[in-house]
Legacy VTK file of the C-alpha trace (Angstrom):
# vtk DataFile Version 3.0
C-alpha trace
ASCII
DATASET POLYDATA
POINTS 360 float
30.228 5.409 6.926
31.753 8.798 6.670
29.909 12.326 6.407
31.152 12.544 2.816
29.562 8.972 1.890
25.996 10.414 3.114
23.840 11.861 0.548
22.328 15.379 1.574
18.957 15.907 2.317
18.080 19.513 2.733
15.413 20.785 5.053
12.047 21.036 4.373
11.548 24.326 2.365
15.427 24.720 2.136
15.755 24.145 -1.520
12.921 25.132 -3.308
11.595 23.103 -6.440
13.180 24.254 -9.759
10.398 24.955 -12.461
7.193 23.564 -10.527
4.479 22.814 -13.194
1.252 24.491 -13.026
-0.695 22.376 -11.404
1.507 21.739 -8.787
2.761 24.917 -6.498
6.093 25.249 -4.927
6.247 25.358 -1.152
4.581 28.348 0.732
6.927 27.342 4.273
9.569 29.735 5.106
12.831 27.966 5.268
13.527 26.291 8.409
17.626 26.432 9.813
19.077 23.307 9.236
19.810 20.778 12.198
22.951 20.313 12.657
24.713 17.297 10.938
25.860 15.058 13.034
29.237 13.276 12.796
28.428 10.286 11.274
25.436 8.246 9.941
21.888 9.698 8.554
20.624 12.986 9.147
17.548 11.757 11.044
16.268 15.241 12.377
16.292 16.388 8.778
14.913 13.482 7.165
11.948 12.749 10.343
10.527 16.415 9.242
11.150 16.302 5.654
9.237 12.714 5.755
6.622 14.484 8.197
5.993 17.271 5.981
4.885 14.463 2.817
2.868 12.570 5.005
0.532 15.579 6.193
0.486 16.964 3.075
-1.040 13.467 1.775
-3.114 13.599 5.014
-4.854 16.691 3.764
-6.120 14.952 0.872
-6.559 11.170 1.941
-8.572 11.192 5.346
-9.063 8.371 7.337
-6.480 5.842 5.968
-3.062 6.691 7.686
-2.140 3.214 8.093
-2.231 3.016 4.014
-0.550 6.149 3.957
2.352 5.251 6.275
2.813 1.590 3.488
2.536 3.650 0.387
5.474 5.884 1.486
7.292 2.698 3.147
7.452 1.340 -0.180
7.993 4.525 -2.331
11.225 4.831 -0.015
11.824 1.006 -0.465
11.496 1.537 -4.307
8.663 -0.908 -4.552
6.008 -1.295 -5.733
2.199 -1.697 -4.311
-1.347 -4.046 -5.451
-4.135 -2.395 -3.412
-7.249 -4.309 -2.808
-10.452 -1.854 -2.037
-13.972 -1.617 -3.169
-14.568 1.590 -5.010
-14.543 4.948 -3.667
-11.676 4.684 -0.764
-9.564 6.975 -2.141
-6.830 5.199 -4.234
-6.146 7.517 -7.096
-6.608 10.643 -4.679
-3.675 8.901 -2.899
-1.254 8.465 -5.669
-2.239 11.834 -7.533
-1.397 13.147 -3.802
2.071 11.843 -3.539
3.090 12.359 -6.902
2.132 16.443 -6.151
4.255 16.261 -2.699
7.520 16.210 -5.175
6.794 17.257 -8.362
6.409 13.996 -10.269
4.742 12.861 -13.435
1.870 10.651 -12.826
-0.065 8.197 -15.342
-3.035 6.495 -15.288
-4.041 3.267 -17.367
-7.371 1.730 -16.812
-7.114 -1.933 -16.996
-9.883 -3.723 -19.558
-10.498 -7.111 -21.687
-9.066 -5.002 -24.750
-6.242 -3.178 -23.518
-3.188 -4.262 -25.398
0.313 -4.485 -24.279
1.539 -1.804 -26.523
-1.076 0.504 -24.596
1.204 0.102 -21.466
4.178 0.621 -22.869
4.547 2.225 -25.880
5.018 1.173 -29.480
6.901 2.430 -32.967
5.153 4.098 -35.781
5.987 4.087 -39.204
6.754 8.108 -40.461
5.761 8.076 -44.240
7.378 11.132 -44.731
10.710 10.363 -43.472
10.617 6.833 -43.965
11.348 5.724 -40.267
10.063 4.118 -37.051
9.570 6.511 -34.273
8.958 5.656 -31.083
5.586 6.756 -29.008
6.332 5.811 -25.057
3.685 4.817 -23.502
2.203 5.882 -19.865
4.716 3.397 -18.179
7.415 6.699 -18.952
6.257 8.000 -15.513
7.371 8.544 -11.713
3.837 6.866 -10.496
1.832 4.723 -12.482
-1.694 3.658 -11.533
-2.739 0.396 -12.882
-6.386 0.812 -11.825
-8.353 -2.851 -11.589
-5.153 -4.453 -13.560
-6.941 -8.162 -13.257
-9.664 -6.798 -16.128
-6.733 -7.104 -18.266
-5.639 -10.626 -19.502
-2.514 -12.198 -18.565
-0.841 -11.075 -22.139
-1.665 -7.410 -21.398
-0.286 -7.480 -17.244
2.936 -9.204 -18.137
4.153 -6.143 -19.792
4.333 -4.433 -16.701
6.746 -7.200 -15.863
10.009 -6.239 -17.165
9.310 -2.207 -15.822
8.623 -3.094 -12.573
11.639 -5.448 -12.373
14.156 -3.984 -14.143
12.671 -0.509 -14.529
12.851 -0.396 -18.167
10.944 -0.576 -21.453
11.897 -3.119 -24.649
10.432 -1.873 -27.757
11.044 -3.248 -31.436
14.330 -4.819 -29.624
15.206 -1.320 -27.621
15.324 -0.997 -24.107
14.699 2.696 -22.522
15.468 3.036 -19.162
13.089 4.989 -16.778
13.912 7.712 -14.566
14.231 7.707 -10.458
12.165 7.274 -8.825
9.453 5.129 -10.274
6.561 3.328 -8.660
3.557 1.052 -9.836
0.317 0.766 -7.936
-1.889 -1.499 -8.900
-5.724 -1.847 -7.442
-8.152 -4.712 -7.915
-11.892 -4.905 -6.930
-12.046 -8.081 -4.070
-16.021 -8.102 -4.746
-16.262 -8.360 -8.125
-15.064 -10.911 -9.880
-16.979 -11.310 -13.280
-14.919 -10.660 -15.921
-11.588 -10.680 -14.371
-7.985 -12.822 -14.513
-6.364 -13.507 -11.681
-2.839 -12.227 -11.562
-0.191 -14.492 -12.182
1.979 -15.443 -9.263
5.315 -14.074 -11.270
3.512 -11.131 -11.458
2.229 -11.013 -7.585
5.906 -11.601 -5.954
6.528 -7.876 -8.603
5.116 -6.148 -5.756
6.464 -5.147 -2.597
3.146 -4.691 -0.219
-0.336 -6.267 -1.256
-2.454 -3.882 0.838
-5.988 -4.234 1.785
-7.721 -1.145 2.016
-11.112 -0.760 4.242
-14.075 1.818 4.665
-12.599 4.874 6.805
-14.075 5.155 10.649
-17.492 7.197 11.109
-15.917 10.510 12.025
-13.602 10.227 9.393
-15.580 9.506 6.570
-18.152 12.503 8.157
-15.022 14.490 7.239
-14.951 13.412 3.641
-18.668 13.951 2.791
-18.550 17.525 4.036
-15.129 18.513 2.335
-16.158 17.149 -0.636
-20.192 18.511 -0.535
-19.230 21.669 0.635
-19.910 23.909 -1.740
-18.378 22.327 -5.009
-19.660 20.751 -8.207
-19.231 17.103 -8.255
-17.663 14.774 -6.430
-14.755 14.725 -6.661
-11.792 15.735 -3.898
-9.682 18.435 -4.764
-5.935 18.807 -4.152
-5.442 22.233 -3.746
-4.520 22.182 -0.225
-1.926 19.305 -1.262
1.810 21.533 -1.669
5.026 20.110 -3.176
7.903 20.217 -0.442
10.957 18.311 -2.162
11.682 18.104 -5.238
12.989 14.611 -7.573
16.116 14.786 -6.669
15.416 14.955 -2.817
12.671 11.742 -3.717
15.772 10.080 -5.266
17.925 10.877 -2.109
15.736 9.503 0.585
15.421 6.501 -1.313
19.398 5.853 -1.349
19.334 7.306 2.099
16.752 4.612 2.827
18.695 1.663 1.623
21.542 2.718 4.470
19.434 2.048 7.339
21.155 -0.649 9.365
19.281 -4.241 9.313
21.862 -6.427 11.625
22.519 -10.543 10.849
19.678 -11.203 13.683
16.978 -9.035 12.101
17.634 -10.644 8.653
17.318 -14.248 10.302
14.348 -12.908 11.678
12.900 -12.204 8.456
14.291 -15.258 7.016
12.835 -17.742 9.793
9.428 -16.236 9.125
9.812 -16.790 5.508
10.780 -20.291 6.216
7.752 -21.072 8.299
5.326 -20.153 5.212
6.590 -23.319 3.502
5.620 -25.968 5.856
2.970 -23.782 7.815
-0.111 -26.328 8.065
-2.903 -24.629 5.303
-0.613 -22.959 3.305
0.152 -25.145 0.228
3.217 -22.866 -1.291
5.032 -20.544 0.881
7.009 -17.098 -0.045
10.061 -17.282 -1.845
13.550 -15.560 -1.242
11.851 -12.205 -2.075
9.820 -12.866 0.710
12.550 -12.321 3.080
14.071 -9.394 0.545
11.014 -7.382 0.727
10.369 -7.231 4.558
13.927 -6.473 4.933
13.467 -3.352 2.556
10.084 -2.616 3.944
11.574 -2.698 7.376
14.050 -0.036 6.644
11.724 2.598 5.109
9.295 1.824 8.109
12.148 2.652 10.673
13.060 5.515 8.439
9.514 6.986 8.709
9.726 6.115 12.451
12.844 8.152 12.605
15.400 5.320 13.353
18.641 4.291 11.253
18.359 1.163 12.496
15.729 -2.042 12.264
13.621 -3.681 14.837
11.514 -6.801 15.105
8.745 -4.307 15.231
9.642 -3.349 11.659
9.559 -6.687 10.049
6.402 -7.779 12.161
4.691 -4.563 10.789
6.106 -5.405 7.339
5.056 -9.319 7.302
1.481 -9.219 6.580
1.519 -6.861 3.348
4.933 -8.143 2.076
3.873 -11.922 2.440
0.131 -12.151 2.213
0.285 -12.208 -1.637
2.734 -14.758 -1.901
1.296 -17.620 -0.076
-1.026 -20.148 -1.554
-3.798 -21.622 0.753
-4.866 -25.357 0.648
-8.179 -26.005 -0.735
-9.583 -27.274 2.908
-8.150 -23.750 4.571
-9.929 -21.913 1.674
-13.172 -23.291 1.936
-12.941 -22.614 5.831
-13.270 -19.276 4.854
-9.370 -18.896 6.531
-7.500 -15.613 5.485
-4.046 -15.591 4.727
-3.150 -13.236 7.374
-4.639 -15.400 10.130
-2.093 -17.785 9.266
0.941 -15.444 8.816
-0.297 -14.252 12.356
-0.153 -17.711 13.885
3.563 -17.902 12.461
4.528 -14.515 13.727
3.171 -15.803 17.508
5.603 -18.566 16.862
8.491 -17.888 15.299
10.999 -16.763 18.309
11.934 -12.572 18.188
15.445 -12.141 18.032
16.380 -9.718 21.260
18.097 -6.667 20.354
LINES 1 361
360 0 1 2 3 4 5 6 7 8 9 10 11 12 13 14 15 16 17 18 19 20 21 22 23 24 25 26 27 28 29 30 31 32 33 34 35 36 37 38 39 40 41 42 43 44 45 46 47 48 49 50 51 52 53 54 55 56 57 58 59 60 61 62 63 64 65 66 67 68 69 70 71 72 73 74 75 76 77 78 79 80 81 82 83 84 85 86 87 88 89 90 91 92 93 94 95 96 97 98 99 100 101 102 103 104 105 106 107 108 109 110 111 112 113 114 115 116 117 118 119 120 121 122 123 124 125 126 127 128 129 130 131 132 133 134 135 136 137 138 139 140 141 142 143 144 145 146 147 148 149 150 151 152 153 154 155 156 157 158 159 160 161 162 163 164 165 166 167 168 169 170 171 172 173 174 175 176 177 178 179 180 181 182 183 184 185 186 187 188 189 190 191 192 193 194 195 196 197 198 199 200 201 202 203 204 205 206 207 208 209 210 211 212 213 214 215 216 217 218 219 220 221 222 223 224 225 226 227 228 229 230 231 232 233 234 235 236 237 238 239 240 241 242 243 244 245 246 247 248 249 250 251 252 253 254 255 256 257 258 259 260 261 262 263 264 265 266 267 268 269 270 271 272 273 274 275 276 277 278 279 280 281 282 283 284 285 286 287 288 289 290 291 292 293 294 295 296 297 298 299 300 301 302 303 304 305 306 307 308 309 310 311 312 313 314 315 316 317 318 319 320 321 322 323 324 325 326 327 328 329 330 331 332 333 334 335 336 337 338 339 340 341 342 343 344 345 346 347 348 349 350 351 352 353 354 355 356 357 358 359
């Protein structure tokens, strides 16, 4: 790849965002020289602090869940999207609202119930009396990062029209298609206590997403940390981003995500991934293994995890990282593993102990 093939990302506080909103403030860094560019391949220096400078800026907002932290951003830089499975309270929307204020982008929120109608999601034409013409309303799906909080409380009419935007990231309506803009992202969360009153996701709609992540209760210390930051003085409780600073802008978002997509994954590291996929089909337990995306998705997760690791390059690390989150949600247990009380991940654990690591 030559220099001139490379998309440019500038250093962190370098370019400055153009028009922030007001509720989101432009970088307060001084610029930083720019390493120097090397003569061929990505910019890692550059990107490694750029990349550094989102996730602590997240970090000052979402404490105790850097693991999370480190898979949202893997598959914001994938271009995927995320389910997250949490009880109440752990910090979901802090995290996306976060993000979304690290470079400037719209955010939307859409609470998931029995009544919500598909035209809620993603828009709909009215009829203009005066003019005598359909106009069209876009819905919240006309975003950067859209929250689909508890999205089994909707029925399977109202989740399947987040199908065609998180696939082909566009909108039909009355027989138009609108395209949405770069970079766009969909996290989903659903409660894994309650189940009253829910649907269960199709599975056409599970493979949609990149990671299924299971978020847990932050450590003692950490969650100390919360309770005072959040008691300390204020009204409420609710955690406040103030402290959270935009340092890129869109178009540097839309650049780490091409940039991302050039990290090398060699033949042996995509057999790797393919052999693991393989195994989920005749694993004993699992009744229905991943399909092709399987493979697909660790392969792309892979590459923004090396990215964030500050590598061009992907190792069996990567895709073992990857596995659990990218193939946990696409595996079906048999009825005889499920009333074991056997997780998913036990079992994609015993095929990762099996399946032979390619040596790089």
């Amino acid at each position: 790849m030559s220099q001139s093939d490379t998309p440019s990302i500038p250093a962190p506080g370098e370019v400055k965002p153009v028009a922030p909103k007001p509720a989101i403030p432009a970088p307060n860094t001084a610029p930083t020289p720019a390493p120097p560019q090397p003569q061929g391949g990505l910019d890692m220096p550059r990107i490694s602090a750029l990349l550094a400078q989102v996730r602590g800026e997240i970090g000052r907002a979402v404490v105790g869940q850097d693991e999370v932290i480190g898979q949202i951003l893997s598959a914001f830089l994938a271009g995927g999207h995320v389910l997250v499975e949490g009880v109440p309270g752990l910090g979901k929307t802090l995290l996306v609202l976060a993000l979304s204020r690290t470079f400037g982008g719209q955010f939307s929120r859409v609470q998931f119930t029995p009544d919500l109608m598909p035209s809620d999601v993603t828009g709909h034409a009215i009829y203009h009396a005066t003019s005598g013409d359909f106009r069209v309303r876009k819905g919240p799906v006309f975003t950067n990062l859209l929250l689909a909080d508890e999205i089994n409380r909707a029925p399977a009419k109202t989740q399947a029209a987040l199908l065609e935007v998180m696939q082909e990231r566009q909108v039909s309506i009355e027989g138009t298609s609108y395209q949405l803009d770069a970079p766009f992202m969909t996290l989903a969360t659903q409660n894994p206590i309650e189940q009253d009153g829910t649907y269960p996701l199709p599975e056409a709609q599970l493979d949609r997403f990149l990671f299924k992540i299971e978020m847990d209760y932050p450590g003692e210390a950490h969650e100390f940390d919360i309770v005072e930051a959040v008691t300390g003085g204020r009204v409420g409780d609710s955690f406040k981003l103030d402290a959270v600073q935009q340092v890129m802008t869109l178009e540097q978002a839309r650049a780490l995500q091409n940039l991302c997509a050039q990290v090398r994954a060699d033949r042996r590291a995509v057999e790797y991934a393919v052999r693991i996929t393989r195994a989920t089909r005749q694993w004993p337990g699992i009744r229905a293994g991943a399909g092709p995306r399987g493979a697909i998705s660790m392969v792309r997760a892979a590459r923004a995890m090396a990215l964030l690791d500050g590598r061009d390059f992907v190792t069996p690390d990567d895709l073992k990282d990857c596995a659990l989150p990218c193939l946990r949600h696409r595996i079906m247990l048999t009825p005889e593993v499920e009333i074991d009380g056997i997780a998913p991940d036990e079992l994609l654990q015993d095929i990762l102990n099996k399946v032979e690591v390619p040596r790089t």
